[in-house]
N, C-alpha and C positions, 0 to 999 in steps of 0.2 A: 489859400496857402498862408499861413501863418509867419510871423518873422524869425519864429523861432527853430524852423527846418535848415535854415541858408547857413549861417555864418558867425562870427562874433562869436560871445561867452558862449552862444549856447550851440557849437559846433561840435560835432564827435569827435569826442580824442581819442587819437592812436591807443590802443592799449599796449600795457608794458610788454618788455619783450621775452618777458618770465611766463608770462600768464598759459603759454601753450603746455609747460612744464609740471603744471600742475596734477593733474595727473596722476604724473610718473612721482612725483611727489608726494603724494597720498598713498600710493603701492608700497613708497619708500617707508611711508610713516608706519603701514601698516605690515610691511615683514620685520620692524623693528619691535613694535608691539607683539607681536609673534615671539621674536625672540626672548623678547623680557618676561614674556607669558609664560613660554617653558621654562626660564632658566625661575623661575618665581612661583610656579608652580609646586614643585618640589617643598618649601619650605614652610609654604600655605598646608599645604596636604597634610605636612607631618605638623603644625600647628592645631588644626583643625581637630586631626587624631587625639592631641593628646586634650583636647579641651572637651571632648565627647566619648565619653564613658561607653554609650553602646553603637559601634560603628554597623551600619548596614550593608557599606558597600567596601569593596576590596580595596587597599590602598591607591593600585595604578585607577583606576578609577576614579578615586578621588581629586588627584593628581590630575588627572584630564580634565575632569567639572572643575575644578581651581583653575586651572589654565585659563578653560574657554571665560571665565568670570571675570579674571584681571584682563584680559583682551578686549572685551565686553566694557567695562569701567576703564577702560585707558581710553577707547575708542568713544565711548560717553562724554570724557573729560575733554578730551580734545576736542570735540563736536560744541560742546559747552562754550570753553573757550574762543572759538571762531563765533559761532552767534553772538557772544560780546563783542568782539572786534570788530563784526563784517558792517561794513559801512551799508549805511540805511541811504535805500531805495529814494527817488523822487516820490511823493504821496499820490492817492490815489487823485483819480478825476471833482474837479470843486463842480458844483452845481451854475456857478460864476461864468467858470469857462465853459461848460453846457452852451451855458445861455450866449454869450457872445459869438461861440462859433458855428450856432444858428443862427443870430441875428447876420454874421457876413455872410454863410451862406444865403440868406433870405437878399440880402442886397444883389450878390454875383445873380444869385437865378433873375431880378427883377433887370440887372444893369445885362443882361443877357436878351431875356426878352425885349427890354426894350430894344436893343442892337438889334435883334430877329423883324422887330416891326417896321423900324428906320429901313431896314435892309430890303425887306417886302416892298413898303412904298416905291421905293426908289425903281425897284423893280418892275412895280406898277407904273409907273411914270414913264418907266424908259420903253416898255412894251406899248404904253398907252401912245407914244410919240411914234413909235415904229409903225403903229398901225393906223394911225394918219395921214402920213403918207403917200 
């Protein structure tokens, strides 16, 4: 076992008391970007119309593919946004500590066995004396 499971700096901290809110926070974020989709779709659609000479699809149409696209890039931006903020992870495994926490394993197995052989002896001894007797 390492000293770094117990106690001290490197103890598990409580998480906040927000964090189970999260969630329902993201639901939040995301019927807000809904809303701003429709109300923003509308002005897209007839922007789009008038900068394109030959239209293929019906206005409400348009209107719907504008919606789902600024939903889509809000939902991008914000996603953005957090990968820059989100606090970076401890780093992966070093090859350093590899190596160290087989060298203590290699110790415990050896500081074990030996315990195992000590413990036989003795056992030897006490059965040896019993049957002397």
């Amino acid at each position: 076992m390492s000293s770094q499971e117990f106690g001290g700096k490197y103890a598990k901290k409580k998480p906040p008391w927000w964090k189970p809110f999260l969630p329902l926070l993201g639901l939040l974020l995301l019927v807000i970007f809904g809303a701003v989709s429709f109300v923003l779709s509308g002005p897209v659609a007839a922007q789009v119309d008038a900068m394109v000479t030959q239209r293929a699809l019906p206005m409400r149409e348009m209107q719907i593919i504008s919606g789902i696209a600024i939903f889509i890039v809000q939902v991008f931006f914000v996603a953005m946004i957090y990968a820059i903020f989100q606090p970076k992870g401890p780093k992966g495994v070093t090859e350093r500590e590899l190596d160290r926490e087989k060298r203590e394993m290699l110790k415990e197995q050896q500081a074990a066995n030996r315990r195992k052989k000590e413990m036989l002896a003795k056992m030897r001894a006490r059965n040896k004396s019993i049957n002397e007797r």
